[in-house]
N, C-alpha and C positions, 0 to 999 in steps of 0.2 A: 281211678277210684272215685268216687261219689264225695260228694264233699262230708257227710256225716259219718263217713268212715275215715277220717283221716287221723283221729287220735286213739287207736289201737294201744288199749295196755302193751305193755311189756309183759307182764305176769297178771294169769289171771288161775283163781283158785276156786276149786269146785266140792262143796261137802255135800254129798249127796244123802238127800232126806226124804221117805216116804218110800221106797221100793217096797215095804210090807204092806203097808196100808194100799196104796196101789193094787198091790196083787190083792188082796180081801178084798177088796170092793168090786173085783172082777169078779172074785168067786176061786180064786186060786191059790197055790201052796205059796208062801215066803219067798221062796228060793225062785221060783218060775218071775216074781216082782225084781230079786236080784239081779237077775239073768237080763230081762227086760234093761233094766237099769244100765249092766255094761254093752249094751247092743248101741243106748242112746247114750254112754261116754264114749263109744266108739263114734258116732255122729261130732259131738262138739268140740273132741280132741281134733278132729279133721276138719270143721270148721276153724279153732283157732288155730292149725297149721295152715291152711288158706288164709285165712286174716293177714297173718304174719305174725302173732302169737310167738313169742320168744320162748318163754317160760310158762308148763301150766302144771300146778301143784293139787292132783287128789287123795283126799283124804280115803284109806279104803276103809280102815276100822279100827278100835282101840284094843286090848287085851281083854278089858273089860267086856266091850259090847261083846268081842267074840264070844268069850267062857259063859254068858249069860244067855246065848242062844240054845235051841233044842240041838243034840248033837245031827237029826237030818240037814237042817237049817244052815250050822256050822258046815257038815262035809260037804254042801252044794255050793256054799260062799268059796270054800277052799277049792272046791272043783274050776269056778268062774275064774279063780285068782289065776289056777295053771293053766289054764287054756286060751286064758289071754294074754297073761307072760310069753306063752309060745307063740301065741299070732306076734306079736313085737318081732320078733326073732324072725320068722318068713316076712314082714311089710317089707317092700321095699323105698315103700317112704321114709321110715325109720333109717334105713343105710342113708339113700340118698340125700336127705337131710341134716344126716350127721346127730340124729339125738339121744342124747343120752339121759338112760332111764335109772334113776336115785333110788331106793327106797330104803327109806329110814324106819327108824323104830327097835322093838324086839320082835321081829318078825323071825327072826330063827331061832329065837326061843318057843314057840308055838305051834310054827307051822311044821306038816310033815314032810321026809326029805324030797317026794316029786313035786312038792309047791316051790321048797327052798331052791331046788336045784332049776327050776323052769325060772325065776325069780334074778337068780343069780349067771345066769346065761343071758339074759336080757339086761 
């Protein structure tokens, strides 16, 4: 390993900011900037498992931000949520690695039951 890599967090936490703005400046819907957004958490989650990254905490969103968004906006976030919950579920990095996936909050006061249950399998 390179000598400027040798002090790897243990825990490293990611609040991701701009997927809307992003998409507007493209010329695109909200949700199409969201979508983008989990393509490249799929990138640096898989970098910080290469790293050796122990612990990595994201933020996906408050109750607040949600209930404030347009409801397209909202059911494409929600779409993004289960379909990435279920990719967890087929990696087989995830087995292989042994990681186990937290998520905190009122998330099941909120969401609907194929988000909670995709969610909750993972």
């Amino acid at each position: 390993m390179p000598e400027k890599l040798k002090n790897i967090p243990t825990h490293v936490a990611i609040i991701p900011d701009g997927n809307r703005r992003w998409a507007r400046k493209k010329g695109l819907q909200s949700w199409e900037g969201h979508e983008a957004g989990a393509k490249n958490l799929e990138k640096v989650l898989r970098a910080n498992l290469d790293l050796g990254v122990k612990y990595v905490t994201f933020w996906g969103s408050s109750m607040d931000n949600l209930r404030r968004r347009p409801w397209r906006e909202k059911k494409a976030l929600l779409d993004i949520y289960r379909r990435y919950f279920m990719k967890l579920l087929e990696n087989d990095d995830i087995h292989r690695n042994e990681v186990r996936v937290n998520v905190i909050g009122k998330w099941e006061e909120q969401f609907p039951a194929v988000v909670k249950n995709a969610i909750q399998n993972a």
